[in-house]
C-alpha positions in Angstrom: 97.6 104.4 124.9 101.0 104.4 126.0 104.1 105.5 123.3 108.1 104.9 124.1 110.8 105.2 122.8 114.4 103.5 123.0 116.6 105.6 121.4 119.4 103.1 121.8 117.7 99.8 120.5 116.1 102.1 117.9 112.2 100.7 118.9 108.9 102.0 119.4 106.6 100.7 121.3 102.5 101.2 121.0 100.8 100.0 124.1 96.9 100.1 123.1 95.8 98.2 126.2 96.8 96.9 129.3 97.7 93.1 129.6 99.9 90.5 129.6 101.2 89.5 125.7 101.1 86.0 124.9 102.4 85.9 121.6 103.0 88.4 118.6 102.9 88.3 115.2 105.8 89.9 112.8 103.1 91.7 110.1 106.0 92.5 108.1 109.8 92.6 109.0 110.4 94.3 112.1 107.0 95.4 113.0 105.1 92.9 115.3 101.8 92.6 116.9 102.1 91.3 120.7 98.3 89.8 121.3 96.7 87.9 124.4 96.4 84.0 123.8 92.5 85.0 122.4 94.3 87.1 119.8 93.6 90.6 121.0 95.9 93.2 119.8 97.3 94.5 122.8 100.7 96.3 121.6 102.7 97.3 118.7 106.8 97.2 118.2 108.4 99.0 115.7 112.2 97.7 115.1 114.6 99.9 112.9 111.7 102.9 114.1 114.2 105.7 112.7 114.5 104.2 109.2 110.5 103.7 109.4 109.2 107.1 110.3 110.3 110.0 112.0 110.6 109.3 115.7 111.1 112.6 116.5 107.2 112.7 116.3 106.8 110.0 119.2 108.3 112.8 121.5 105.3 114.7 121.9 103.1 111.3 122.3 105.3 110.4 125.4 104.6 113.4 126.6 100.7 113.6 126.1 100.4 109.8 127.2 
């Protein structure tokens, strides 16, 4: 699992697995699910990540990634 950050477009970024993304899916405003075309879950975006949860916290999984 890879974690990052963009401090200037205010985004995380989960990546669970390796791959290419086909498509994603917007589970609720701002956060979607990127999947492979047979719908495997292969990352996580976070938009508006500071008014979310506190990204300060994704510092340390950078780091341990």
């Amino acid at each position: 699992m890879k974690v990052r950050y963009d401090r200037e477009a205010d985004a995380a970024y989960i990546e669970l697995s390796a791959g290419t993304p086909d498509g994603g899916v917007e589970i609720e405003e701002g956060v979607v699910l990127h999947t492979t075309k047979d719908h495997k879950i292969i990352s996580i975006e976070i938009l508006d990540a500071s008014r979310k949860f506190p990204v300060a916290s994704l510092d340390t999984l950078e780091k341990a990634s």
